[in-house]
N, C-alpha and C positions, 0 to 999 in steps of 0.2 A: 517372680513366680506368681501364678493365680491359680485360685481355688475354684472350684463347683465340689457344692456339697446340696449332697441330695437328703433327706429324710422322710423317712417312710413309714405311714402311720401303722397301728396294728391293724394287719388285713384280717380277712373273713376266713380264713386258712393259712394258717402261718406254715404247716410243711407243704403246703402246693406252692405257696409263693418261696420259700427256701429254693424248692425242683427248679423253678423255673426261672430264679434269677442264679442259682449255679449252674443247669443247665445250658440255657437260653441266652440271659440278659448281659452274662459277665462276657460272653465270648461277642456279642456287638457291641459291648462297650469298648470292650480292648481295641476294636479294629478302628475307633473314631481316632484319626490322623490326628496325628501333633500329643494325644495324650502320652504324658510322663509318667506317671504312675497311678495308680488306684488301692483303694485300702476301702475295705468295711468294717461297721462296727461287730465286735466277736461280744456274742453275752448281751447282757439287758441294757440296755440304754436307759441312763439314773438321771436325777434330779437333785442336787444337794436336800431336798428335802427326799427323800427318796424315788419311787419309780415314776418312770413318763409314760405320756401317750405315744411316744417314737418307738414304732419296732425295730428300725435298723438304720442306720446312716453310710451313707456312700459318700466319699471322698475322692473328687478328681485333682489330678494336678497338669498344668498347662505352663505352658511359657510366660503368656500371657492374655487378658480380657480378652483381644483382638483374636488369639489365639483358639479361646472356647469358642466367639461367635463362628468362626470360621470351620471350627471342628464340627459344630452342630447345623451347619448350615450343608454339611458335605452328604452325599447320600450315605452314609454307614452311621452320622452322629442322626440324620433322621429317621435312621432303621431302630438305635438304640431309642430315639423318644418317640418315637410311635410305641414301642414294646411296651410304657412302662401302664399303659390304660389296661394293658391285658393280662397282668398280676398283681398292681397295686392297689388292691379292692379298699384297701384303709388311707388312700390317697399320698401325693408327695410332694415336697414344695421342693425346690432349688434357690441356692444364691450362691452367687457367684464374686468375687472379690478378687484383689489383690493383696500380696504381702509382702513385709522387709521385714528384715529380723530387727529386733532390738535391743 
């Protein structure tokens, strides 16, 4: 299994950027081939010392690495990243990994 996890800073409008990534953003992200599931963070995103800079995290899940490049290489994974310049006004990083349980 592999991850993309996305995080996103707090924007400049947090209920426009809400509209537009349940709107807009969640339904091209669904469509990028090979994705297995997707999950967002619900609620403030903490810090064990308490609050962060993160407004929200996004969680993909994939088969595998080979799996994201290929999903994001397809015309719908570069419809979803081209979207994200046009509501992520508080910016976003990604990383992407693999996992095994332990």
């Amino acid at each position: 299994m592999a991850q993309l996890v996305v995080t996103y800073g707090m924007p400049a409008d947090p209920a426009a950027f809400a509209d537009h990534y349940r709107d807009v953003h969640i339904p091209l992200a669904r469509a990028i081939p090979g994705l297995r599931r997707f999950e967002v963070s619900a609620g403030p995103v903490l810090t064990p010392e308490g609050p962060s800079d993160v407004h929200m995290t996004a969680t993909l899940y994939f088969d595998s690495l080979a799996d994201i490049a290929a999903a994001f290489a397809s015309p719908q994974g570069q419809a979803a990243a081209a979207d994200v310049a046009g509501f992520a006004t508080g910016g976003a990083s990604m990383l992407m990994f693999e996992t095994r349980e332990v």
